[in-house]
C-alpha positions in Angstrom: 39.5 86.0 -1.6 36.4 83.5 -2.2 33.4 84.4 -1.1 31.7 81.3 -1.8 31.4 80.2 1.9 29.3 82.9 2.6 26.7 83.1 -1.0 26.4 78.9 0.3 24.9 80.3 3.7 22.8 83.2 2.0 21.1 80.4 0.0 20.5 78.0 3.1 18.4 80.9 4.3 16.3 80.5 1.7 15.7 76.8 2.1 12.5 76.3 4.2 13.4 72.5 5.1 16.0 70.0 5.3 15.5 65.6 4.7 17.3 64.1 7.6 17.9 60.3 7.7 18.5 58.1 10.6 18.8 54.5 11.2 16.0 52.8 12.7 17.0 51.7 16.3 14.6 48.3 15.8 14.7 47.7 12.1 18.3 49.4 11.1 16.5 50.9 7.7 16.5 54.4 6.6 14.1 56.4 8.1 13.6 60.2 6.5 11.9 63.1 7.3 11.1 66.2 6.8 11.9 69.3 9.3 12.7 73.2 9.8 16.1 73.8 10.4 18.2 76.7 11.0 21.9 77.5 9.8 25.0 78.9 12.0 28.7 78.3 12.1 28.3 75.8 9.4 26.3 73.1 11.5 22.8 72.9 11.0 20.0 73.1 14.2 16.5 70.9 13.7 13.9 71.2 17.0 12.0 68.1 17.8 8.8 69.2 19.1 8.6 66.3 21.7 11.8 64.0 22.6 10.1 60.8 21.9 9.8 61.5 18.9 11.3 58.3 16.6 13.7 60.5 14.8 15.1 61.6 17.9 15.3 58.1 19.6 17.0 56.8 16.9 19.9 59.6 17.0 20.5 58.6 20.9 20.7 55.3 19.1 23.1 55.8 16.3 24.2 59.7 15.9 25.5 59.1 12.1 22.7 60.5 10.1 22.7 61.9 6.1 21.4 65.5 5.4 19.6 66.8 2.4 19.6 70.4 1.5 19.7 73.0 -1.0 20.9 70.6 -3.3 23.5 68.9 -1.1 23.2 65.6 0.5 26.2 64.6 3.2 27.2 63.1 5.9 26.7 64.4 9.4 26.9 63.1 13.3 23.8 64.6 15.3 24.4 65.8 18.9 21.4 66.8 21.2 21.8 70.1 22.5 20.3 69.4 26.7 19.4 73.0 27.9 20.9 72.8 31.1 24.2 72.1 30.2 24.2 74.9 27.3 21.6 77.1 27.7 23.1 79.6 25.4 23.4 77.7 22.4 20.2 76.3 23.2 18.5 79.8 23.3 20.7 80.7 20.2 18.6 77.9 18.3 15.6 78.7 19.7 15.8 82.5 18.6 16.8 81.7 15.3 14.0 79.2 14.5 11.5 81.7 16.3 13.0 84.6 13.7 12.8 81.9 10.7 9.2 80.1 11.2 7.7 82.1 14.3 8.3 78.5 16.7 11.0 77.5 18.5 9.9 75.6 21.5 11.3 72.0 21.5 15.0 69.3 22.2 17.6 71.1 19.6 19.3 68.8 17.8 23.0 69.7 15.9 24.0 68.3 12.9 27.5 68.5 12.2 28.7 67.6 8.9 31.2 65.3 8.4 35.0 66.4 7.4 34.5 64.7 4.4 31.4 66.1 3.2 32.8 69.7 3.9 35.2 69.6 1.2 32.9 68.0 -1.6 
């Protein structure tokens, strides 16, 4: 039995940030940036400190995005997590980025990888 699955999560842990790109909603060029994430069930969590933020207007515009991490760029669709209609993943998030870099106040974001990407 592999265990590979789980030494790829163990060194996610490690990683303090993650390069997500969106498409701008006005221009339609890459946009990157820079953020904190978190790790769990093999989608990745990112907090936008404020909802206006560009990064997250573009996602409600186009939720195909590309993830960089650890060495690993792919695919992904981004889904924003709205507290009141789950609170407990939401909370989940929160905890975990409190735990990791001591803040987790803020619009969680999921990134799902794409099928593809998982099995590259």
């Amino acid at each position: 039995m592999s265990r590979e699955p789980e030494n790829k999560a163990h060194d996610l842990v490690r990683e303090q940030y993650l390069y997500l790109t969106t498409r701008g909603r006005k221009s339609g060029r890459s946009r990157e940036i820079e953020i904190w994430f978190t790790h769990r069930d093999d989608r990745f969590y990112i907090i936008a400190e404020y909802a206006t933020s560009d990064w997250v207007q573009n996602i409600r515009t186009d939720p195909a995005v590309q993830v960089r991490v650890g060495g690993k760029t792919f695919s992904a669709q981004a889904r924003i997590i709205l507290a009141e209609k789950d609170l407990e993943l939401n909370r989940a998030v929160q905890d975990l980025s409190r735990k990791k870099y001591g803040w987790g106040d803020g619009l969680v974001v999921e990134l799902i990888p794409d099928e593809a990407a998982q099995t590259t």
